[in-house]
C-alpha positions as CSV (number, residue, x, y, z in Angstrom):
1,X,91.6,123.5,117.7
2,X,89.2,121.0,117.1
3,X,87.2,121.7,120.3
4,X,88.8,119.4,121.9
5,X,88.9,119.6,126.2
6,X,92.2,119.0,127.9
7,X,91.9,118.6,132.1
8,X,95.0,118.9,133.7
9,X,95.2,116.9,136.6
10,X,97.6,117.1,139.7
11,X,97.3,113.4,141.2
12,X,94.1,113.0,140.4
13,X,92.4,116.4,141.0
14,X,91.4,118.2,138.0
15,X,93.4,121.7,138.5
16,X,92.5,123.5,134.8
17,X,90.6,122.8,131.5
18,X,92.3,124.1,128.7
19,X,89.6,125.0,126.2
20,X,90.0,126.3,122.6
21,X,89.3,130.3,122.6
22,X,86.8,129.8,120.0
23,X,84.5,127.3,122.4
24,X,85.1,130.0,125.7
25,X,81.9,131.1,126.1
26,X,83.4,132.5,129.3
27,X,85.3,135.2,127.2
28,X,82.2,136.3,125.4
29,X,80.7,136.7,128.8
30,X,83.7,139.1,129.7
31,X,83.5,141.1,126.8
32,X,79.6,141.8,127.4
33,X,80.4,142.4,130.9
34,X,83.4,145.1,130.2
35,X,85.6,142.9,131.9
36,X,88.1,142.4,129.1
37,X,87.7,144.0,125.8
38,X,88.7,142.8,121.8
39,X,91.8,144.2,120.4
40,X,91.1,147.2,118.7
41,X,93.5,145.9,115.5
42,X,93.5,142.2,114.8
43,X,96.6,142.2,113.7
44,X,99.7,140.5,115.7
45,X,102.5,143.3,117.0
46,X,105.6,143.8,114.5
47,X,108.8,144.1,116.4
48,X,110.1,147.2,118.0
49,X,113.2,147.5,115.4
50,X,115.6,147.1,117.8
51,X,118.5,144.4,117.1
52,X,118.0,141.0,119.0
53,X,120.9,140.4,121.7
54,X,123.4,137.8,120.8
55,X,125.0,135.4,123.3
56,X,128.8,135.7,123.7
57,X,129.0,132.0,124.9
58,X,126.2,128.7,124.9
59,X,123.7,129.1,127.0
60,X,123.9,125.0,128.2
61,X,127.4,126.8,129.4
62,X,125.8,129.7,131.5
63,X,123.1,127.0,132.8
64,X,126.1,124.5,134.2
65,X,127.7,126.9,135.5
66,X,124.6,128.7,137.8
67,X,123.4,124.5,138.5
68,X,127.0,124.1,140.4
């Protein structure tokens, strides 16, 4: 958040730069170009309403059991 760069690396090689979205001038670019557009409401989504699913057992239960 503080501007900060992060390179990720994969042995060696620099694969991605993780950049804050406030020091992208890259997405400014998009938007002028039309490529990718603002959100029309800033803000976040609310949920849909709809109960969340509960599990009937632990999941480190289901994950043993798919690993054997």
């Amino acid at each position: 958040m503080a501007g900060e760069e992060v390179v990720i690396t994969d042995r060696g090689i620099p694969v991605a730069r993780l950049i804050g979205v406030a020091h992208a001038p890259l997405l400014e670019r998009l938007v002028e170009a039309g490529t990718i557009a603002r959100p029309k409401v800033a803000a976040r989504p609310t949920a849909s309403g709809r109960r969340r699913p509960r599990a009937t057992r632990p999941l480190s239960e289901v994950v043993s059991e798919q690993r054997r």
